[in-house]
ZADO-1210 file (C-alpha; in nm, 4 decimals, padded with zeros to 6 digits):
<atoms>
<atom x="10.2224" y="04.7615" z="-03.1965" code="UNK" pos="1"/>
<atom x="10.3209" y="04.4883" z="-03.4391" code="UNK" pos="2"/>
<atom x="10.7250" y="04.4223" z="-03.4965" code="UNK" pos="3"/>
<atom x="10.8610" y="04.4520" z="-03.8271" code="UNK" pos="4"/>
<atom x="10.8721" y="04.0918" z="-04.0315" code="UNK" pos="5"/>
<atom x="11.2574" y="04.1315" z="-04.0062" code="UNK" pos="6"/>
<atom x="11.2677" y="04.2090" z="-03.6295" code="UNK" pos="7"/>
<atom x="11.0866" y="03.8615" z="-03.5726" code="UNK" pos="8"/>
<atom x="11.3329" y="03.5705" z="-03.4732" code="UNK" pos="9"/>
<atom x="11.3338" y="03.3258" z="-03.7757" code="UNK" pos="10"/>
<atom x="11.2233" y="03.5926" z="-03.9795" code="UNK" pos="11"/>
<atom x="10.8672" y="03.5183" z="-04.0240" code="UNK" pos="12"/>
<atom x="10.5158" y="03.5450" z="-03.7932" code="UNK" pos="13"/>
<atom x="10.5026" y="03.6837" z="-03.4565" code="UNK" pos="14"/>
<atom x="10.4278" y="03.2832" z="-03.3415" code="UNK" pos="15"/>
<atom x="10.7751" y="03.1423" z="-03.4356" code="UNK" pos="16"/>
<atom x="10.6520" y="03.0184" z="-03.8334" code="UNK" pos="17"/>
<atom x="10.9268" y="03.0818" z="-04.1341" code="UNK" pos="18"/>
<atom x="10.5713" y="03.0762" z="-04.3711" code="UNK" pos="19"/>
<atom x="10.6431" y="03.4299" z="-04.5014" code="UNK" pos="20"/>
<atom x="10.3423" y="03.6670" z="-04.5690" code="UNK" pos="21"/>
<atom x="10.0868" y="03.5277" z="-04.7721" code="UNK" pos="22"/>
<atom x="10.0609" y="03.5250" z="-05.0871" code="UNK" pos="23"/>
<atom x="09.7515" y="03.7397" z="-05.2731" code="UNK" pos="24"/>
<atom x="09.4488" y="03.5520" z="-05.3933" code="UNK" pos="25"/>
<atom x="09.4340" y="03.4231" z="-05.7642" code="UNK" pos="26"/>
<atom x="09.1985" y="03.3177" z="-05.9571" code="UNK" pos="27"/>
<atom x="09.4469" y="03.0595" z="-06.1262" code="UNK" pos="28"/>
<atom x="09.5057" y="02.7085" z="-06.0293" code="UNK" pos="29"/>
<atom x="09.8445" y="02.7878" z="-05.9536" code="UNK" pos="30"/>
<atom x="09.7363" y="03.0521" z="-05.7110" code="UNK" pos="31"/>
<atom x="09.5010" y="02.8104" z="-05.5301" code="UNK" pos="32"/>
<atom x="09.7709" y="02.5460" z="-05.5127" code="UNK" pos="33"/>
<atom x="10.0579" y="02.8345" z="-05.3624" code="UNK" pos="34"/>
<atom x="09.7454" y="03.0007" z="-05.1000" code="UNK" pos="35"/>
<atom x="09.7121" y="02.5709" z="-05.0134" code="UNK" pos="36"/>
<atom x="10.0641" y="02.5165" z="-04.9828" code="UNK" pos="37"/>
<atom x="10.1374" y="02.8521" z="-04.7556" code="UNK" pos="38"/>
<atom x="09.8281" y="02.7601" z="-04.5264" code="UNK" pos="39"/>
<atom x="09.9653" y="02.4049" z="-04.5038" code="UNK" pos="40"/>
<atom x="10.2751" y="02.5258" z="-04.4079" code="UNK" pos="41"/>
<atom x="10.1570" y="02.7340" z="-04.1556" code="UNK" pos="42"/>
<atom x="09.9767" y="02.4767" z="-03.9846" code="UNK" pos="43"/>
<atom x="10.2970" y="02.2711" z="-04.0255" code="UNK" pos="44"/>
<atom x="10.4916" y="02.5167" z="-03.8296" code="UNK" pos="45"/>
<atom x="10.2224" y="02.5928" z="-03.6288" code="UNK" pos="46"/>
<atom x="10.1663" y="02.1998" z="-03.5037" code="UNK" pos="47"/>
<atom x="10.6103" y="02.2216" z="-03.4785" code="UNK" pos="48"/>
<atom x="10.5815" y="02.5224" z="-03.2279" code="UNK" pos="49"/>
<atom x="10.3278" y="02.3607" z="-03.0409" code="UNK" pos="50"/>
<atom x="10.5033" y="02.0178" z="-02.9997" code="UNK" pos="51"/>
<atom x="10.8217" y="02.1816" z="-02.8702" code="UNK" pos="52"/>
<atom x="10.6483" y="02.4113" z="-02.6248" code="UNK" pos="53"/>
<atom x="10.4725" y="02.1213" z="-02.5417" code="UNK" pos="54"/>
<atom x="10.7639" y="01.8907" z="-02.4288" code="UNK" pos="55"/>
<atom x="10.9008" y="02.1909" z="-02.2560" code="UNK" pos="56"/>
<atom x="10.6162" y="02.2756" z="-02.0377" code="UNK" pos="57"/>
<atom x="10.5988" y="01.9312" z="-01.9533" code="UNK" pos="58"/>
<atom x="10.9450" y="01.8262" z="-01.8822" code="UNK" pos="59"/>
<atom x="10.9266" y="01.5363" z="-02.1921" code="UNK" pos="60"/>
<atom x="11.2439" y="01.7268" z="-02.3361" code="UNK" pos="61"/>
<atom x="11.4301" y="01.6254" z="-02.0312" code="UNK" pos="62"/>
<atom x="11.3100" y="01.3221" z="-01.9835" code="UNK" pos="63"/>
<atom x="11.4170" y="01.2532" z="-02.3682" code="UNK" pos="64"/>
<atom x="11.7332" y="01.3672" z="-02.3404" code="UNK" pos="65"/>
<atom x="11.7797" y="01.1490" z="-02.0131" code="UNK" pos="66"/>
<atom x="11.6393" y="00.8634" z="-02.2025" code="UNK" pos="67"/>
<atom x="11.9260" y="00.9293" z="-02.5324" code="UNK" pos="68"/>
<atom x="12.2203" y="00.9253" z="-02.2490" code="UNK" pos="69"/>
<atom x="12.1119" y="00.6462" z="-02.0875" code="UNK" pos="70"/>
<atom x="12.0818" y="00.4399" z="-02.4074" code="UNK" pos="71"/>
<atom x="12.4413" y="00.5965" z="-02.5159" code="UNK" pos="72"/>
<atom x="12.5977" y="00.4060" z="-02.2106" code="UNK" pos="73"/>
<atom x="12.4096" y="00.1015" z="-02.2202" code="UNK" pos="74"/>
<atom x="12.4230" y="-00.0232" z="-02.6024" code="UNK" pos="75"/>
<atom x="12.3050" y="-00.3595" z="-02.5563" code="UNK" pos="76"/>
<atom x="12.0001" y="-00.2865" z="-02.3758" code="UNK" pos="77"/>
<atom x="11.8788" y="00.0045" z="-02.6427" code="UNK" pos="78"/>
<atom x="11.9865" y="-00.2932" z="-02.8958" code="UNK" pos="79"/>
<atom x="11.7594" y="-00.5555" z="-02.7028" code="UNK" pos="80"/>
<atom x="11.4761" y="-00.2748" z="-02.6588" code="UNK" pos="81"/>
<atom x="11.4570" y="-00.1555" z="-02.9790" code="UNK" pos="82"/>
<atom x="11.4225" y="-00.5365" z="-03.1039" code="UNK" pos="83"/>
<atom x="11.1836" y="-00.6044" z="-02.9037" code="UNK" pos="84"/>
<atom x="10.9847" y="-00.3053" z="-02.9800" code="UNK" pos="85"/>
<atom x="10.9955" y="-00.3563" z="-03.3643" code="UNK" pos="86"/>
<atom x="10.9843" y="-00.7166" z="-03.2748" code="UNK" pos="87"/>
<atom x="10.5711" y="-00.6579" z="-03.1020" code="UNK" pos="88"/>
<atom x="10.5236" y="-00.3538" z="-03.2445" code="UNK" pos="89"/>
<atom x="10.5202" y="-00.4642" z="-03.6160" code="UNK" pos="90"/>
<atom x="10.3122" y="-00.7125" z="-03.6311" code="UNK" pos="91"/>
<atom x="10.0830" y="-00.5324" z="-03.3542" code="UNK" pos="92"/>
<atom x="10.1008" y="-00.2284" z="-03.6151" code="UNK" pos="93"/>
<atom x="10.0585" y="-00.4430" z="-03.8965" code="UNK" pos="94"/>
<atom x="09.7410" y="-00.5693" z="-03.7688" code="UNK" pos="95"/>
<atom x="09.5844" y="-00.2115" z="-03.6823" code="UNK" pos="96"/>
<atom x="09.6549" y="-00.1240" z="-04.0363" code="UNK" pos="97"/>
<atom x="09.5054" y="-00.4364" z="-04.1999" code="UNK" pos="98"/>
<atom x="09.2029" y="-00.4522" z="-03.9406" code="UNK" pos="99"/>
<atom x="09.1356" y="-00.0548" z="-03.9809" code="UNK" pos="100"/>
<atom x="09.1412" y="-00.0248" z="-04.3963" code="UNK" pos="101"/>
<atom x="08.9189" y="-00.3495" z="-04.3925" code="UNK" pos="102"/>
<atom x="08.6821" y="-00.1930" z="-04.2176" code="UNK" pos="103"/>
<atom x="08.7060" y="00.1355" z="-04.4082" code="UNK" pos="104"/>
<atom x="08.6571" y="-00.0325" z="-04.7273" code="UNK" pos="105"/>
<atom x="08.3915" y="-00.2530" z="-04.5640" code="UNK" pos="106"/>
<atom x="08.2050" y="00.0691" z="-04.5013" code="UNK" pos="107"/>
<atom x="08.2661" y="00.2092" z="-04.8056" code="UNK" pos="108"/>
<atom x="08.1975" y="-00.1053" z="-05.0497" code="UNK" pos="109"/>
<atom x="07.8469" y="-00.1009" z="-04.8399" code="UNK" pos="110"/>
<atom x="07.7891" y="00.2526" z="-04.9103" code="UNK" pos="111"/>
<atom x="07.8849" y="00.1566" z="-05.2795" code="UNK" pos="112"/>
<atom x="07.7066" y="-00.1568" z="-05.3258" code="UNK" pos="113"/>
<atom x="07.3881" y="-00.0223" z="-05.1720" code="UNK" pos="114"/>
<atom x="07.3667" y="00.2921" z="-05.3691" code="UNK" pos="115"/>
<atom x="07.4222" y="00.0640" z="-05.6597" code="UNK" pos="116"/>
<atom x="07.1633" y="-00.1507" z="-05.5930" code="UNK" pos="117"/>
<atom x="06.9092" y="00.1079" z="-05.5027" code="UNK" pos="118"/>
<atom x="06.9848" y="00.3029" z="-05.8216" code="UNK" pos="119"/>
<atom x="06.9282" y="-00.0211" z="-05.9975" code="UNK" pos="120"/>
<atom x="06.5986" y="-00.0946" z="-05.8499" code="UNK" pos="121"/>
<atom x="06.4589" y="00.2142" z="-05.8690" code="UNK" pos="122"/>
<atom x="06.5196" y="00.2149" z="-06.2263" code="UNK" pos="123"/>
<atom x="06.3437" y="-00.1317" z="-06.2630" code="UNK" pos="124"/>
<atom x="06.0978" y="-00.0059" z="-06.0317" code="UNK" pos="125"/>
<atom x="05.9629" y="00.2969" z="-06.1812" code="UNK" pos="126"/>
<atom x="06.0540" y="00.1126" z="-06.5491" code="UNK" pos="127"/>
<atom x="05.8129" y="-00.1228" z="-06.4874" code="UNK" pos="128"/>
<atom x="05.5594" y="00.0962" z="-06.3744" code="UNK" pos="129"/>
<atom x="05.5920" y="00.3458" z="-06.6353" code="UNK" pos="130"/>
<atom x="05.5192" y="00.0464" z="-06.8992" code="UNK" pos="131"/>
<atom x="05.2898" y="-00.0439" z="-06.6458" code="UNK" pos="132"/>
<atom x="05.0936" y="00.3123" z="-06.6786" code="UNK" pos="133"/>
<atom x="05.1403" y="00.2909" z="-07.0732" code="UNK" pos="134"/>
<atom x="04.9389" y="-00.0381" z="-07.1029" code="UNK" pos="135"/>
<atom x="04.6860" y="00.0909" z="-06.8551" code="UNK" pos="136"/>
<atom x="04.6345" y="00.3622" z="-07.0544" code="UNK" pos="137"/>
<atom x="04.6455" y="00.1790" z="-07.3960" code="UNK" pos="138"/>
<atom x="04.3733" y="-00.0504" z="-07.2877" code="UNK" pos="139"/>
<atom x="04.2013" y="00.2254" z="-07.1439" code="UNK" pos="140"/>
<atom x="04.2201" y="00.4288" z="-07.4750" code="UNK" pos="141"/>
<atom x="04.0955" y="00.1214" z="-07.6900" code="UNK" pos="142"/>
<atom x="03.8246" y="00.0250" z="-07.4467" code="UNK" pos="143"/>
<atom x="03.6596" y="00.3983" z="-07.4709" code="UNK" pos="144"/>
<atom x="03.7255" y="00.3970" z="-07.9068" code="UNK" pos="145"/>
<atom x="03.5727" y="00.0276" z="-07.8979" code="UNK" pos="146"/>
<atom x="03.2907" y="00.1665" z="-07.6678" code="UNK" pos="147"/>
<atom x="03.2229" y="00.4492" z="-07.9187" code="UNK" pos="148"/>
<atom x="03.2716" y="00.2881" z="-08.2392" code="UNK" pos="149"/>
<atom x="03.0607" y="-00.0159" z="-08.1279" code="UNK" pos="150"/>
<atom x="02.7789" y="00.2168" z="-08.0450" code="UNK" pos="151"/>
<atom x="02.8391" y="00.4109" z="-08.3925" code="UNK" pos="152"/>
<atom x="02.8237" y="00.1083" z="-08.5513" code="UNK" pos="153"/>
<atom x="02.4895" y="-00.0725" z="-08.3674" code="UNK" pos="154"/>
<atom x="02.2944" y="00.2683" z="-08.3417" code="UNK" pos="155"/>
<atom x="02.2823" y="00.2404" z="-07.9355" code="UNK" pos="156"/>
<atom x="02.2540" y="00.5658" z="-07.8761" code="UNK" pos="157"/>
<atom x="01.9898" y="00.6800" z="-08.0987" code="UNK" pos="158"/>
<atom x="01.7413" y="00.5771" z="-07.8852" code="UNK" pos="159"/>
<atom x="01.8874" y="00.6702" z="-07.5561" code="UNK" pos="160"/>
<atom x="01.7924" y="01.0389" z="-07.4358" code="UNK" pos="161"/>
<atom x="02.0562" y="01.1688" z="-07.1915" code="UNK" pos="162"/>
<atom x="02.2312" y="01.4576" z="-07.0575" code="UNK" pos="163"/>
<atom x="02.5664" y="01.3560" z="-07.2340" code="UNK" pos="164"/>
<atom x="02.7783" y="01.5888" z="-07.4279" code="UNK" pos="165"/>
<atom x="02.9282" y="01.3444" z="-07.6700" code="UNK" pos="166"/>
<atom x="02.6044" y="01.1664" z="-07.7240" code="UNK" pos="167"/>
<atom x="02.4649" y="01.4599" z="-07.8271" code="UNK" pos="168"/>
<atom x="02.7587" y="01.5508" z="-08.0477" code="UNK" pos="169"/>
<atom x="02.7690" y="01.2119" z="-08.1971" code="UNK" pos="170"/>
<atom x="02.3999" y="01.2560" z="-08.2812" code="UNK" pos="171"/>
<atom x="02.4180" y="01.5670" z="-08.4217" code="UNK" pos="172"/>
<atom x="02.7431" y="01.4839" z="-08.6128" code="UNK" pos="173"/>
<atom x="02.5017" y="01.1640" z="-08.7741" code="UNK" pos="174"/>
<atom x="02.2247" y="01.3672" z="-08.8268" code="UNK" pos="175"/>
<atom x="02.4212" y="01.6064" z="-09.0500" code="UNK" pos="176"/>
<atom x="02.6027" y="01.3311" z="-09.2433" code="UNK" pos="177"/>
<atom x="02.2535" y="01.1547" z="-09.2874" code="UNK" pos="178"/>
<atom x="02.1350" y="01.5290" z="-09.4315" code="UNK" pos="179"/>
<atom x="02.4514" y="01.5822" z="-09.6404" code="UNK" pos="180"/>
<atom x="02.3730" y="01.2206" z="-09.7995" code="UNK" pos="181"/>
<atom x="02.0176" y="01.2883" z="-09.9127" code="UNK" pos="182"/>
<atom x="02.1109" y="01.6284" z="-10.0649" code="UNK" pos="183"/>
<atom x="02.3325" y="01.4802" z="-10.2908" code="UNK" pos="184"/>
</atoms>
């Protein structure tokens, strides 16, 4: 049996989160953006909840509050501590930061800069042998015409008795020019 949303302490889900009921799906970017926010904001109070139960279970919530008396007597000391701790910890943080986003962008200039260069290559690449394949195949084209034409012109073929189709054709194409001609 589920409690009522106003029976709930904080007024909101059975697990402690003020989030509200959710809202109904849209198809509008303002509807994505409010169904983002509320999920984000139930993970929010979700992560909240957790934390404190957490530090209870565990006893950290004493030993915090043990910790904030202690440094309410002693002044000086938290003052020295908390110097000291900023005083390593800064630079120490510093460092992580610097180290960690070089490496990121490291990783991701590589990624870049390689997919760059193969895109570029492969474009040269296949460039090259597409003008490659063209000349191939003009040569080839002008090799079989000059073949042809050069046996048009010398009469090779009119001697030669073979099997092939465009001999034949090319003889029979000459005969009935040569037949045309003396008819007129």
């Amino acid at each position: 049996m589920k409690k009522e949303d106003s029976d709930l302490p904080n007024g909101g889900e059975e697990d402690g989160s003020t989030a509200g009921p959710a809202p109904s799906p849209s198809t509008d970017v303002d509807g994505i953006y409010t169904i983002i926010f509320w999920q984000l904001s139930l993970v929010w109070n979700h992560l909240g909840t957790s934390f404190w139960n957490f530090t209870i279970k565990y006893g950290l919530y004493d030993l915090f509050d043990k910790m904030a008396r202690k440094a309410m007597q002693h002044p000086f000391i938290t003052l020295f501590l908390a110097i000291t701790i900023l005083s390593v910890g800064l630079p120490l943080l510093v460092v992580t930061v610097l180290a960690f986003s070089t490496v990121v962008l490291t990783f991701t200039g590589f990624i870049l800069l390689e997919g760059t260069l193969i895109s570029i290559s492969s474009v040269l690449l296949f460039g090259c042998l597409g003008a490659i394949l063209i000349v191939f195949l003009f040569f080839a084209g002008v090799t079989i015409a000059g073949y042809f034409g050069f046996m048009h012109i010398y009469d090779l073929y009119q001697g030669v008795h073979d099997k092939s189709a465009i001999t034949d054709y090319l003889q029979q194409e000459r005969k009935s020019r040569r037949r045309e001609l003396s008819s007129n």
